[in-house]
TIVO-2410 file (N, C-alpha, C; in nm, 3 decimals):
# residues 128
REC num residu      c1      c2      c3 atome chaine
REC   1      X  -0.237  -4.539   2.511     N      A
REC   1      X  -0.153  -4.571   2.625    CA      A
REC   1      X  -0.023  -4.493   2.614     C      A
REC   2      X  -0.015  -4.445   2.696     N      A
REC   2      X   0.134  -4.387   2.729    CA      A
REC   2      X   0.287  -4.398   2.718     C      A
REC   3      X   0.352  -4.426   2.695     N      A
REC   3      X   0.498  -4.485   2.687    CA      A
REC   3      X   0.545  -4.366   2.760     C      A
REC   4      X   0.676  -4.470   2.833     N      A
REC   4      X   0.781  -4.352   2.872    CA      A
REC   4      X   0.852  -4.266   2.812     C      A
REC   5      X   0.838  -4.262   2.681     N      A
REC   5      X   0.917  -4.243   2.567    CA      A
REC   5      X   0.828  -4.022   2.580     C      A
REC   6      X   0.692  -4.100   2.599     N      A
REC   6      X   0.601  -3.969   2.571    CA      A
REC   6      X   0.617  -3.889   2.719     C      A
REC   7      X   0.682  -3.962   2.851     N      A
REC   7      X   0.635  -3.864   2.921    CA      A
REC   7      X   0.752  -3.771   2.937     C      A
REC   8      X   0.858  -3.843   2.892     N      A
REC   8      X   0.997  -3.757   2.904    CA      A
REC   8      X   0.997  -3.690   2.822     C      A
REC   9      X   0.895  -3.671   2.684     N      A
REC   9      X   0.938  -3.568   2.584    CA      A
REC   9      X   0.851  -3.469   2.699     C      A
REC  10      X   0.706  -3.493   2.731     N      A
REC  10      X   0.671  -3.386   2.848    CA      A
REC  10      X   0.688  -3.301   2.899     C      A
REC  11      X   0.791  -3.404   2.959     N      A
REC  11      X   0.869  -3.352   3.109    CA      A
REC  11      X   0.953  -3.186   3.029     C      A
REC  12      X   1.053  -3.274   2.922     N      A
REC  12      X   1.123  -3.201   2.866    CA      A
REC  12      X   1.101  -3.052   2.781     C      A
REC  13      X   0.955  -3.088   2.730     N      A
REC  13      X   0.884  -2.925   2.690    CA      A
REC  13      X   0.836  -2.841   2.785     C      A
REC  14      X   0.792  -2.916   2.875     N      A
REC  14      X   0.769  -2.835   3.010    CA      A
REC  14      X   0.864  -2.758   3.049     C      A
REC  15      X   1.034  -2.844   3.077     N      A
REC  15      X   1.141  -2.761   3.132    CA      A
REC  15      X   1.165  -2.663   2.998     C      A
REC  16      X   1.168  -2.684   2.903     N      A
REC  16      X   1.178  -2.590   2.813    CA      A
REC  16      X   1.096  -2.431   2.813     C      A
REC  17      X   0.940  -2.503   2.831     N      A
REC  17      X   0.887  -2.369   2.861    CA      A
REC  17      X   0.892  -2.302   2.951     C      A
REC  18      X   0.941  -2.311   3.095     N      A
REC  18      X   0.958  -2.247   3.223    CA      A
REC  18      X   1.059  -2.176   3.177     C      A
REC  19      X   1.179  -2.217   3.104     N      A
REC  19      X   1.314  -2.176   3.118    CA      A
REC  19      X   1.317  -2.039   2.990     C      A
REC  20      X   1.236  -2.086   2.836     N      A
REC  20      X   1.197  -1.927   2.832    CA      A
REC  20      X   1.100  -1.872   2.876     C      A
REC  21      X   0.990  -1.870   2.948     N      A
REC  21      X   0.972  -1.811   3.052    CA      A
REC  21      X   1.007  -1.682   3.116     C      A
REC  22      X   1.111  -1.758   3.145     N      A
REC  22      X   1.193  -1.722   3.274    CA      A
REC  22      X   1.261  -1.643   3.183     C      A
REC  23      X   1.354  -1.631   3.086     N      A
REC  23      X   1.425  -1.563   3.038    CA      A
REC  23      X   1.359  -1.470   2.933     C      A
REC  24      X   1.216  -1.458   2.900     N      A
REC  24      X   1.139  -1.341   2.844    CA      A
REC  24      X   1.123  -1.257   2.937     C      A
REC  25      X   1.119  -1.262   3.044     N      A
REC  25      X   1.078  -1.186   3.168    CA      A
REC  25      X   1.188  -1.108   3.242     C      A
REC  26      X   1.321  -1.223   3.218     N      A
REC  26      X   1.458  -1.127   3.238    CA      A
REC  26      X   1.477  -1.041   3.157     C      A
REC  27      X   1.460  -1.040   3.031     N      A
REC  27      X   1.502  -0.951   2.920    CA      A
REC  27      X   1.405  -0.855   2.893     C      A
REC  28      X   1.282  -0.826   2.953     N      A
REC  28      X   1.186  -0.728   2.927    CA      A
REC  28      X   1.123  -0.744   2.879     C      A
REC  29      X   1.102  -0.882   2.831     N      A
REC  29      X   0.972  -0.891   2.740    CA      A
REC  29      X   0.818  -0.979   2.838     C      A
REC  30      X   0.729  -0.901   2.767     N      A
REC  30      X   0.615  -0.969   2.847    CA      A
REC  30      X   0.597  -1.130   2.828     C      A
REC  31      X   0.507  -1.162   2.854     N      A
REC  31      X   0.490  -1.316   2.869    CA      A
REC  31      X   0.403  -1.359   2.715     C      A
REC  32      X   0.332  -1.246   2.666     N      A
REC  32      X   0.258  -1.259   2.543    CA      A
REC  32      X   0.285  -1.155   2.472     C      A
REC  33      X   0.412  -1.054   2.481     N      A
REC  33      X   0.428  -0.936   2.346    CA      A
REC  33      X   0.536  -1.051   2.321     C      A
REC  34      X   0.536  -0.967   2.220     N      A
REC  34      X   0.633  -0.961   2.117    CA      A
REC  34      X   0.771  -0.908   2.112     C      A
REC  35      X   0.774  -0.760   2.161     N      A
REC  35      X   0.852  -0.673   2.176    CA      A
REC  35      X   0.860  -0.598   2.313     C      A
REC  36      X   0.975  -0.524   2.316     N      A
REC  36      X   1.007  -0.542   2.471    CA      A
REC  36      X   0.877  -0.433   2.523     C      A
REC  37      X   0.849  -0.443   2.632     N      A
REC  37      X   0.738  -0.359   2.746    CA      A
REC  37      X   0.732  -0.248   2.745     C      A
REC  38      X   0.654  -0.189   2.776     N      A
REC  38      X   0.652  -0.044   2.693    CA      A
REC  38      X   0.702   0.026   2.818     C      A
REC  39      X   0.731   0.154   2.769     N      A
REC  39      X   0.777   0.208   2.881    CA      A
REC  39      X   0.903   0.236   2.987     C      A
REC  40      X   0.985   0.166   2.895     N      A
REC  40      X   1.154   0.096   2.961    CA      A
REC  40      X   1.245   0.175   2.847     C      A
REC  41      X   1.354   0.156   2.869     N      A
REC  41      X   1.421   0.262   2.786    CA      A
REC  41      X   1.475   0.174   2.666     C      A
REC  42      X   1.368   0.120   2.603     N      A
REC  42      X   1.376   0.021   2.484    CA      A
REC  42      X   1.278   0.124   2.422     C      A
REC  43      X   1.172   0.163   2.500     N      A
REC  43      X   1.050   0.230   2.395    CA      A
REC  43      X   1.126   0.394   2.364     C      A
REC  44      X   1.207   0.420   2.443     N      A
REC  44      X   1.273   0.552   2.468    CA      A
REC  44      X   1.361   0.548   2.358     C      A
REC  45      X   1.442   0.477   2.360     N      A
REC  45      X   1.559   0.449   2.257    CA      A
REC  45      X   1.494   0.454   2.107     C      A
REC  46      X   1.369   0.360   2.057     N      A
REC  46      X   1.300   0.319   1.952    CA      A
REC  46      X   1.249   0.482   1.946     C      A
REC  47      X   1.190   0.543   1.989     N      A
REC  47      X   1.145   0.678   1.975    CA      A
REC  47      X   1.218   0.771   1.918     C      A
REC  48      X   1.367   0.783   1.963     N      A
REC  48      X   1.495   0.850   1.952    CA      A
REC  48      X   1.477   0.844   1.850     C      A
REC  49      X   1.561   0.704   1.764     N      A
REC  49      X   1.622   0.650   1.658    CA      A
REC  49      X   1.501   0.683   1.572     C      A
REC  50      X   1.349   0.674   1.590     N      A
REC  50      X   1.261   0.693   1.498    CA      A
REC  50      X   1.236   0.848   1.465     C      A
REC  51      X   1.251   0.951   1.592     N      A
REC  51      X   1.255   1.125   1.503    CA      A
REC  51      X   1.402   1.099   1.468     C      A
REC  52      X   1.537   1.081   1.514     N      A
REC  52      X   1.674   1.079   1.416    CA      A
REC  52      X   1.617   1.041   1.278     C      A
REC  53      X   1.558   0.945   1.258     N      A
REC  53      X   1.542   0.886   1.092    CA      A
REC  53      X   1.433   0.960   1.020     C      A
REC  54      X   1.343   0.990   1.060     N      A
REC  54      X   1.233   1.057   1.048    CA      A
REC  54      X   1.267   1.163   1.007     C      A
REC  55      X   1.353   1.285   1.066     N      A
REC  55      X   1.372   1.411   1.016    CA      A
REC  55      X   1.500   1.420   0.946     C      A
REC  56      X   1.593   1.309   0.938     N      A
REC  56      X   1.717   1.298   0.825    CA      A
REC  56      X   1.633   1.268   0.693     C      A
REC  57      X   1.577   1.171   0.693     N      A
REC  57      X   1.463   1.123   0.560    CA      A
REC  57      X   1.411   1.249   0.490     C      A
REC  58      X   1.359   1.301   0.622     N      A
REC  58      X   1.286   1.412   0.533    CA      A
REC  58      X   1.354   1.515   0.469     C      A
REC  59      X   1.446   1.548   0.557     N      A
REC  59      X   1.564   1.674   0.475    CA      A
REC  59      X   1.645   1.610   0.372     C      A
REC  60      X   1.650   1.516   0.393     N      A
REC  60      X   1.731   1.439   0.285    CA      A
REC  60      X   1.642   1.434   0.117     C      A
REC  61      X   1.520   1.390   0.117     N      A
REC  61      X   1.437   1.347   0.015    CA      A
REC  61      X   1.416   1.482  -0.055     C      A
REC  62      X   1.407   1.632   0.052     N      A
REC  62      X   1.361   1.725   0.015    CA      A
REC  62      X   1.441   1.821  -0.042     C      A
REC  63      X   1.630   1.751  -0.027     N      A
REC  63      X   1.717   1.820  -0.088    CA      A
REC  63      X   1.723   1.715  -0.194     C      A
REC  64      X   1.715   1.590  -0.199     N      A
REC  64      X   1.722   1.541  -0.335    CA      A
REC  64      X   1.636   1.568  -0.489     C      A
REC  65      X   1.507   1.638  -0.390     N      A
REC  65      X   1.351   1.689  -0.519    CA      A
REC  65      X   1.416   1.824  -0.524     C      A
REC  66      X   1.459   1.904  -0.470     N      A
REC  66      X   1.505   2.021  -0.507    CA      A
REC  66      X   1.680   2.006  -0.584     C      A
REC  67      X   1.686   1.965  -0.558     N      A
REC  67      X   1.829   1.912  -0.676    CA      A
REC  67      X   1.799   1.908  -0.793     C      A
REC  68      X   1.708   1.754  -0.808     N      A
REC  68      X   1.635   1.703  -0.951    CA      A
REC  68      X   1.548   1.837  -0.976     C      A
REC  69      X   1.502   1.912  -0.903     N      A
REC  69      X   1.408   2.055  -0.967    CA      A
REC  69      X   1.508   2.143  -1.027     C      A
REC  70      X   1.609   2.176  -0.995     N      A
REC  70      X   1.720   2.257  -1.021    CA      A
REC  70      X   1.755   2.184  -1.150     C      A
REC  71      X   1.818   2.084  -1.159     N      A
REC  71      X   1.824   2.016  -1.317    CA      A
REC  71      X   1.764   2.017  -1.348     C      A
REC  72      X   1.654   2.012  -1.356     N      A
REC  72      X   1.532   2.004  -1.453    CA      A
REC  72      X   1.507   2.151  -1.516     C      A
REC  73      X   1.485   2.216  -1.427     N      A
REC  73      X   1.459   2.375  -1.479    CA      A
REC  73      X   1.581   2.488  -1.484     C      A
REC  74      X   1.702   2.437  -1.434     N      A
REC  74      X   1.814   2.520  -1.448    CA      A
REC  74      X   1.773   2.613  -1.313     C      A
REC  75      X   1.763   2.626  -1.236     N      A
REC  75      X   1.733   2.704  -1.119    CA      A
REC  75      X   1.803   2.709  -1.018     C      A
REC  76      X   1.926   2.667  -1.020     N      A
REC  76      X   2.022   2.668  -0.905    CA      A
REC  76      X   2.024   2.755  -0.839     C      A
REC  77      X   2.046   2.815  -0.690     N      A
REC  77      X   2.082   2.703  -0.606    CA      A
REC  77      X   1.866   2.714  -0.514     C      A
REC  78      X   1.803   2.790  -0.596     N      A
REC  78      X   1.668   2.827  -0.549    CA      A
REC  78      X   1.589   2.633  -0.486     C      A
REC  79      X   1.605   2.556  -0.606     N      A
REC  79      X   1.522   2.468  -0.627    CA      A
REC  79      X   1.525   2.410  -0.491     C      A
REC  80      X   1.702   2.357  -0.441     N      A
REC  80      X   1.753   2.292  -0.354    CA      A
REC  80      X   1.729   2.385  -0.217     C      A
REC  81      X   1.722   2.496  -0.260     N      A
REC  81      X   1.679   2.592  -0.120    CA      A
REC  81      X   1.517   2.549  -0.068     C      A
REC  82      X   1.422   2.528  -0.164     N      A
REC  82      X   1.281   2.544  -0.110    CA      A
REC  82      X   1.270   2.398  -0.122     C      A
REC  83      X   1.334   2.315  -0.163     N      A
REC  83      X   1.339   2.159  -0.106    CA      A
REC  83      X   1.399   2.101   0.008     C      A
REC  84      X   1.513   2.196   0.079     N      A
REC  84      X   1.535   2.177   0.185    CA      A
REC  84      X   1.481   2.207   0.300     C      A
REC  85      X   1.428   2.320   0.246     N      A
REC  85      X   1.327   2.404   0.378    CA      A
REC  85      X   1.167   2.299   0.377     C      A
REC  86      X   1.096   2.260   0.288     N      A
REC  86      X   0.980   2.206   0.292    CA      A
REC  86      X   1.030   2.022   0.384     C      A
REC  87      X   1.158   1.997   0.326     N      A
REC  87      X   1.160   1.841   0.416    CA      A
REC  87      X   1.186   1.889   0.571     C      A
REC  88      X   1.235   1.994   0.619     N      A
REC  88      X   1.269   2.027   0.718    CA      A
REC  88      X   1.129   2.070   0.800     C      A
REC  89      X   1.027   2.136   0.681     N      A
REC  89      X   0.889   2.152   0.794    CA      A
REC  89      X   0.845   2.027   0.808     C      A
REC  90      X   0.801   1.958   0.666     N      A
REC  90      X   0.793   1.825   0.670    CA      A
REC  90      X   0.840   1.718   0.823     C      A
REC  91      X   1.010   1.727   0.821     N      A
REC  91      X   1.049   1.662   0.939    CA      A
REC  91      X   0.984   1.692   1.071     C      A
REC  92      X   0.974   1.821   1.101     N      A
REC  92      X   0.997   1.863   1.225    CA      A
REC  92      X   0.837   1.866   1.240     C      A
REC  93      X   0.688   1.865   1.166     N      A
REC  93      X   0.559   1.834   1.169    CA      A
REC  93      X   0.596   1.708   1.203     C      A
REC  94      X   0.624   1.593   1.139     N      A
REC  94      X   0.607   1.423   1.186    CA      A
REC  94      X   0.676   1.409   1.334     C      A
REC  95      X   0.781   1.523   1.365     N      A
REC  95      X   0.851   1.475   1.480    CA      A
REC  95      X   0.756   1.566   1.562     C      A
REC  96      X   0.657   1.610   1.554     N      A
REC  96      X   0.569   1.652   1.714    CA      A
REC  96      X   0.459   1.549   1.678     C      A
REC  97      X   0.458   1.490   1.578     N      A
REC  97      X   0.363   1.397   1.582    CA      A
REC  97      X   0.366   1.257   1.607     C      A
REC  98      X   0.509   1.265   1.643     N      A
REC  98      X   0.546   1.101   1.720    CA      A
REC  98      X   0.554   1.190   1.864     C      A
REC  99      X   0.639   1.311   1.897     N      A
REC  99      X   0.604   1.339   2.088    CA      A
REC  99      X   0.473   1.322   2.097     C      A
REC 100      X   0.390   1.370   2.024     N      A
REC 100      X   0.268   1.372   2.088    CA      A
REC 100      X   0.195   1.281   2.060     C      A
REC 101      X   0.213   1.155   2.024     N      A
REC 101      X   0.185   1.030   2.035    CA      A
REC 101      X   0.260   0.951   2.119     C      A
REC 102      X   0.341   0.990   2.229     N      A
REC 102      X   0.461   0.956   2.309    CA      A
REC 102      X   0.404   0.891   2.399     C      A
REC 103      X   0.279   0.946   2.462     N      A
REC 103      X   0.248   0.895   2.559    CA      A
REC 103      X   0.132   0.762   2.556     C      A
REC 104      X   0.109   0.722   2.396     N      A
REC 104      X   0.051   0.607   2.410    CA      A
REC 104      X   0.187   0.461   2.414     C      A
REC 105      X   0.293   0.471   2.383     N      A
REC 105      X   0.415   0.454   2.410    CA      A
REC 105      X   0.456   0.433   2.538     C      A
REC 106      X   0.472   0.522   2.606     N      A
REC 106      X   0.551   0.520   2.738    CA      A
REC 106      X   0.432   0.500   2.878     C      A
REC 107      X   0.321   0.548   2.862     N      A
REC 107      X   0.258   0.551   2.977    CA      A
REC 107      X   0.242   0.713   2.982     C      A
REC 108      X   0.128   0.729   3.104     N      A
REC 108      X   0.105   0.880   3.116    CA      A
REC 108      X   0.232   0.932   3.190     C      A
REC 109      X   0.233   1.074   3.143     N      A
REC 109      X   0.328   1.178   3.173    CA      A
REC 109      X   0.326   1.161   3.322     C      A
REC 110      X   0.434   1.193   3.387     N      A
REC 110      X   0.450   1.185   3.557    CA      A
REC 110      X   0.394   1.313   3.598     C      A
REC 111      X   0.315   1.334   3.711     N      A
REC 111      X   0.271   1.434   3.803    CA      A
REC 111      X   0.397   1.541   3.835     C      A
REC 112      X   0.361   1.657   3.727     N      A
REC 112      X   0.415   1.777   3.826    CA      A
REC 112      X   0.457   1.795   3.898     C      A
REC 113      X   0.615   1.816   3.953     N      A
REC 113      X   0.679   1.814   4.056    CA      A
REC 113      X   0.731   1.936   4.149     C      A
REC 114      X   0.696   1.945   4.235     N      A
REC 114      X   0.684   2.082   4.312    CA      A
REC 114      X   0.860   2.120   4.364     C      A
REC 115      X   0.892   2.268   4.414     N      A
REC 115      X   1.023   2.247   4.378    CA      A
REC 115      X   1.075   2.144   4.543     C      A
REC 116      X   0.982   2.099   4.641     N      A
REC 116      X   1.071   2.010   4.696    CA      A
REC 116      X   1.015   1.854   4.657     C      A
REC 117      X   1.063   1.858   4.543     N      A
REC 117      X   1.070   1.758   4.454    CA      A
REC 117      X   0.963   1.600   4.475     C      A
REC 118      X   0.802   1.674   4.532     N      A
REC 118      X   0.716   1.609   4.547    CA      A
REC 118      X   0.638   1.620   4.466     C      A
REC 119      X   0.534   1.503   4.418     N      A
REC 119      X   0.396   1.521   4.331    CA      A
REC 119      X   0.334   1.632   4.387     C      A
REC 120      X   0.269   1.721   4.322     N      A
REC 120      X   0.153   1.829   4.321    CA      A
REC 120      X   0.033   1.773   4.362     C      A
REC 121      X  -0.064   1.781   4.447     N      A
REC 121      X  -0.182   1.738   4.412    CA      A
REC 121      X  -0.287   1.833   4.346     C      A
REC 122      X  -0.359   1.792   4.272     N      A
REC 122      X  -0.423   1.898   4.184    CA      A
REC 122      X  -0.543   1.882   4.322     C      A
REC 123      X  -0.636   1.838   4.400     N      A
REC 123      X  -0.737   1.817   4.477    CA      A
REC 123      X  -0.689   1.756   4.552     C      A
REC 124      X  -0.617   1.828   4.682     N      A
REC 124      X  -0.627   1.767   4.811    CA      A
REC 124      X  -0.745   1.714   4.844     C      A
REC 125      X  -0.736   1.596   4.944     N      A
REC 125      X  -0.890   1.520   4.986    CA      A
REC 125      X  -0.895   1.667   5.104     C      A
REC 126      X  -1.026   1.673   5.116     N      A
REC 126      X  -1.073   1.723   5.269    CA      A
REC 126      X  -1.068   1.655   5.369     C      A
REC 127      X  -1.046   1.737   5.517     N      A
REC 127      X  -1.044   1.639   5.616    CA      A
REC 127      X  -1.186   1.662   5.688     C      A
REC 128      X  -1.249   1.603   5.731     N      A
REC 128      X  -1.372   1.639   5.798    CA      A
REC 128      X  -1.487   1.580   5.820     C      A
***
């Protein structure tokens, strides 16, 4: 049996759930992610910040192994030269390999824009 006790807690999770709801949906987030919607300049931003870190890491790690190579073998300033250059291919390989994973991220690339600034059609329909 019921008590009033149970229907006001109800009532009260109910208003609770409408109200985030309502405010996952203001803020960009879907109704069942997690993280904000793809495609909004949340996934744009996260992309940024991920080649920025991505190719600092790498030049960074690759002047620190060429440092420690240089101490180690007395080889100055060579060691730190071919450790900077390998994090830098290093970087700049992972960073075409997040663009070109961009578009499972953002959605497909936009249609080709002609210069009066309309979609292209690749196959006009026929009329006839």
């Amino acid at each position: 049996m019921a008590t009033p006790h149970d229907d006001d807690t109800s009532r009260k999770l109910a208003d609770l759930s409408s109200r985030v709801r309502k405010a996952r949906l203001e803020s960009g987030l879907g109704p069942d992610k997690i993280g904000p919607a793809s495609g909004g300049i949340h996934s744009l931003m996260g992309m940024g910040l991920r080649i920025a870190t991505e190719l600092v890491v790498s030049v960074g790690l690759g002047g620190v192994l060429g440092w420690a190579a240089d101490n180690h073998w007395d080889s100055a300033p060579w060691g730190l030269v071919v450790g900077l250059g390998v994090g830098f291919a290093s970087g700049v390989m992972t960073v075409y390999r997040v663009v070109k994973g961009a578009e499972a991220v953002m959605g497909p690339l936009p249609k080709e824009r002609t210069s009066a600034g309309k979609p292209e059609e690749i196959d006009p329909p026929e009329n006839g």
